[in-house]
C-alpha atoms as a printed R data frame, in Angstrom:
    type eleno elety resid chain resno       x       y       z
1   ATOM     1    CA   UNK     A     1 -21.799  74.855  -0.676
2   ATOM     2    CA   UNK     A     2 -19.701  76.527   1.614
3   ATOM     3    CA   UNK     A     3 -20.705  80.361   1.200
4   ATOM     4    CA   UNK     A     4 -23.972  82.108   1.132
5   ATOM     5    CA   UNK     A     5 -24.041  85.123  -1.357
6   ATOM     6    CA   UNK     A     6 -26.395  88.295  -1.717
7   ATOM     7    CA   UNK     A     7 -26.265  90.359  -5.001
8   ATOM     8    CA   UNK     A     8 -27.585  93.380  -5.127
9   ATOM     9    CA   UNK     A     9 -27.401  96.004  -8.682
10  ATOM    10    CA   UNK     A    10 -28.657  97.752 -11.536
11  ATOM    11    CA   UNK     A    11 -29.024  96.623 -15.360
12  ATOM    12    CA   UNK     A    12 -29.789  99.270 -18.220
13  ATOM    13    CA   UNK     A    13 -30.080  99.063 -21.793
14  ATOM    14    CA   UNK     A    14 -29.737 101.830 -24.314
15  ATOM    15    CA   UNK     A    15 -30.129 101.746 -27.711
16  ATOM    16    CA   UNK     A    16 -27.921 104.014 -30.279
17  ATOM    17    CA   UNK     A    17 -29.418 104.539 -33.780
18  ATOM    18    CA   UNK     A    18 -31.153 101.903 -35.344
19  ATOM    19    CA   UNK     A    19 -28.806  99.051 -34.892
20  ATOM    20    CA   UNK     A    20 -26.831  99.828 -31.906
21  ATOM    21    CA   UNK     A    21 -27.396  98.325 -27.929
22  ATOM    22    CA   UNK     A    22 -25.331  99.297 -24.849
23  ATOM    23    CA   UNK     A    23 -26.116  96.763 -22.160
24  ATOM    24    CA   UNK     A    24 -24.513  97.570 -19.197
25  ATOM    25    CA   UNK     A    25 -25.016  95.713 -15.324
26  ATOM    26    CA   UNK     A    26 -23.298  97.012 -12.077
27  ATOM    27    CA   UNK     A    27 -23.683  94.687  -9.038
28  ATOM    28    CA   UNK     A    28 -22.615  94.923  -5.347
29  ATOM    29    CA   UNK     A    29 -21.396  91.344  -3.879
30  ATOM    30    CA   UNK     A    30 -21.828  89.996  -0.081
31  ATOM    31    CA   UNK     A    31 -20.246  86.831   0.725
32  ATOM    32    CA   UNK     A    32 -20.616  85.247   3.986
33  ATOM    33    CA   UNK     A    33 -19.744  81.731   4.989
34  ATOM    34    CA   UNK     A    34 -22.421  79.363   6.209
35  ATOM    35    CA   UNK     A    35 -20.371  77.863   8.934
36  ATOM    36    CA   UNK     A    36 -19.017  81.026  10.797
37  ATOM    37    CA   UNK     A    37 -16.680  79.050  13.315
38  ATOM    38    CA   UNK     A    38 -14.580  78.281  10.306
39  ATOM    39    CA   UNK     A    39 -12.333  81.131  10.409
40  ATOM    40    CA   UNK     A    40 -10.304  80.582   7.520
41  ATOM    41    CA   UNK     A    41 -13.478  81.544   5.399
42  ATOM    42    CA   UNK     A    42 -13.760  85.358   6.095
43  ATOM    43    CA   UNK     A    43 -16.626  87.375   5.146
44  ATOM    44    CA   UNK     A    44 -16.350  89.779   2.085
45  ATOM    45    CA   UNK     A    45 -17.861  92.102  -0.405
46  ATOM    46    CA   UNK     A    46 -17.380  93.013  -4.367
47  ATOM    47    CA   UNK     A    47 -18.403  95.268  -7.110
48  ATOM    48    CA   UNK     A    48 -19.034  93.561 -10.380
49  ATOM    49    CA   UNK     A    49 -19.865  95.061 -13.934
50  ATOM    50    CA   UNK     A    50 -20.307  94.017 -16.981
51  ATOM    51    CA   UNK     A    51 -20.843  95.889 -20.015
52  ATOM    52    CA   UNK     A    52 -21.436  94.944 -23.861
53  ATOM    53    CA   UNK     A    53 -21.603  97.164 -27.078
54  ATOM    54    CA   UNK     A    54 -23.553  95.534 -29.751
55  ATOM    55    CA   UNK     A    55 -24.067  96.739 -33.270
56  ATOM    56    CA   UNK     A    56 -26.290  94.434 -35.757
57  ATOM    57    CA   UNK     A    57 -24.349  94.569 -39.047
58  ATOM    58    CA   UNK     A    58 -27.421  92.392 -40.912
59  ATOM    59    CA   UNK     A    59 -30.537  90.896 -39.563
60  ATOM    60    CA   UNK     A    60 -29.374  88.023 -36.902
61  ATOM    61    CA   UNK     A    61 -25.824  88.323 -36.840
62  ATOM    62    CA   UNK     A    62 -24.376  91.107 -34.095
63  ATOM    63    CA   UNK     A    63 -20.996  92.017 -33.784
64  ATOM    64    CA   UNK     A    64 -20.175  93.469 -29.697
65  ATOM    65    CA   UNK     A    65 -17.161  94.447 -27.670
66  ATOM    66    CA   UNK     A    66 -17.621  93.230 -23.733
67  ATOM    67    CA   UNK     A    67 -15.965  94.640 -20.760
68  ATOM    68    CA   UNK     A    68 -15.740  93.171 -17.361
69  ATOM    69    CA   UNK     A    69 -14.570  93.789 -14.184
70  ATOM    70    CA   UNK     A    70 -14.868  92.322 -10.151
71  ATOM    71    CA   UNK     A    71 -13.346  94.704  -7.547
72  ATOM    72    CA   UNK     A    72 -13.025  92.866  -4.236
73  ATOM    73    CA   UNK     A    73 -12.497  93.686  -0.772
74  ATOM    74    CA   UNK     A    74  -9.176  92.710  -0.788
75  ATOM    75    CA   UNK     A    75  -9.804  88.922   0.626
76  ATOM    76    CA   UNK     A    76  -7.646  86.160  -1.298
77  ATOM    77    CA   UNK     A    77 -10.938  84.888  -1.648
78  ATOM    78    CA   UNK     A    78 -12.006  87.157  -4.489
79  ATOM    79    CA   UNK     A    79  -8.888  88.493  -6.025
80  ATOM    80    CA   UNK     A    80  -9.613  91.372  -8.958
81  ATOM    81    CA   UNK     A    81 -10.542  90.232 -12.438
82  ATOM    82    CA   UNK     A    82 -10.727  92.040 -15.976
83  ATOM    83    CA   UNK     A    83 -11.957  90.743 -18.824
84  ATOM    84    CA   UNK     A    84 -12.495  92.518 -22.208
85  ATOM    85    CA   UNK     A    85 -12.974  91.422 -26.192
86  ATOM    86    CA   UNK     A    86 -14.517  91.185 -29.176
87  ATOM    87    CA   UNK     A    87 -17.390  88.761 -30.270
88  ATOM    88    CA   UNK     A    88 -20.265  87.717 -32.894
89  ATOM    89    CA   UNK     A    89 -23.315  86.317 -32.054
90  ATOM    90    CA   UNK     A    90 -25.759  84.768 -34.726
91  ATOM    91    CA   UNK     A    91 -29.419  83.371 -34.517
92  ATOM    92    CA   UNK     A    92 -29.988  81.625 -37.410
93  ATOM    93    CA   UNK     A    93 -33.872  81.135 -36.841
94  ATOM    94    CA   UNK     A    94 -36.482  81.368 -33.944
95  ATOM    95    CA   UNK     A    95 -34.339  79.954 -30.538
96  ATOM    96    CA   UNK     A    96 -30.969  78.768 -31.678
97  ATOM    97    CA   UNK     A    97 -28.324  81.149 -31.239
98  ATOM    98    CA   UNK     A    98 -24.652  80.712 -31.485
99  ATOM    99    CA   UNK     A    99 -21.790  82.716 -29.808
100 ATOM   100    CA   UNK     A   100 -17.947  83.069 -30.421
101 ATOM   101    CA   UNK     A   101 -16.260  85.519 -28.012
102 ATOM   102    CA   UNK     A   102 -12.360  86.024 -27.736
103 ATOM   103    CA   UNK     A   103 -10.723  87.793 -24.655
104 ATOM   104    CA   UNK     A   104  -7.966  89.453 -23.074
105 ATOM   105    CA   UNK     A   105  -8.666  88.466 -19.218
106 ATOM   106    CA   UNK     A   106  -6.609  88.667 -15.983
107 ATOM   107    CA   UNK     A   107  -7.657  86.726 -13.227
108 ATOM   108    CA   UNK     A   108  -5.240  87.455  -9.913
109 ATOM   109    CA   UNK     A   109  -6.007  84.260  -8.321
110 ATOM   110    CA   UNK     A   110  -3.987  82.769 -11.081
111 ATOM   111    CA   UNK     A   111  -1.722  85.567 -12.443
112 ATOM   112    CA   UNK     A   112  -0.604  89.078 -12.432
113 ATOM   113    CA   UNK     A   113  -0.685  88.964 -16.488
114 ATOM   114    CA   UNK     A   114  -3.759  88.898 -18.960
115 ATOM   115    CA   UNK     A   115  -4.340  85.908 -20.773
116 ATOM   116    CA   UNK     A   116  -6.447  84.713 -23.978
117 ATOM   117    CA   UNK     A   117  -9.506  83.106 -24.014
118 ATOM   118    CA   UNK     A   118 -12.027  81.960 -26.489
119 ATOM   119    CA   UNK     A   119 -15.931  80.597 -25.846
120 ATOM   120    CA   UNK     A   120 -17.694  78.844 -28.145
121 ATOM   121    CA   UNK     A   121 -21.299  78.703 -27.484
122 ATOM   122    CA   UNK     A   122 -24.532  77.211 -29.133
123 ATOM   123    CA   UNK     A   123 -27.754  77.707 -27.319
124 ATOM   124    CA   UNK     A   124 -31.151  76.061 -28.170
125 ATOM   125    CA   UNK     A   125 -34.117  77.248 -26.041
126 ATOM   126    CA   UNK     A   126 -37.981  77.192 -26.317
């Protein structure tokens, strides 16, 4: 580990009628290297949100839209990101959930154009 990191934000949900969630996260970002006589690892700060509109279209299956976005400081460290799609998420039964998400993202460290990416996720917890 070469960086130490404090976070520091605010998380709200808010529910529209009876099916409808708005979750919604805004964070502020401190980075600061652990060794400090390395110069080439400058300090630096972002803002990072993420929000996601879900609507349940039957009981266990949920349908969302997710946005997300890191602002940075303007270090090559932590170039800007955006990331935004559509998604379904389905729990079958008590602690197993499963996930497909597809985005448009654009990550700066790699790219001045967005990109596609999918996830896949299944999730077993107790």
């Amino acid at each position: 580990t070469i960086w130490e990191r404090d976070i520091y934000g605010a998380f709200a949900l808010f529910g529209f009628g009876s099916k409808g969630l708005v979750e919604t996260e805004v964070d502020a970002q401190s980075r600061h290297a652990i060794d400090t006589s390395d110069l080439s690892l400058p300090d630096n700060k972002a803002v990072v949100s993420y929000t996601k509109i879900d609507w349940e279209i039957m009981r266990g299956v949920t349908i969302f839209e997710s946005f997300e976005t890191l602002d940075s400081s303007g270090t090559s460290y932590t170039p800007r990101q955006r990331a935004y799609g559509p998604g379904v998420q389905w729990f079958p039964r008590p602690h197993l959930e499963f996930l497909a998400k597809y985005e448009r993202k654009l990550d700066e460290a790699f790219s001045t154009k967005y990109g596609n990416q999918a996830l896949l996720m299944s999730h077993y917890y107790f």
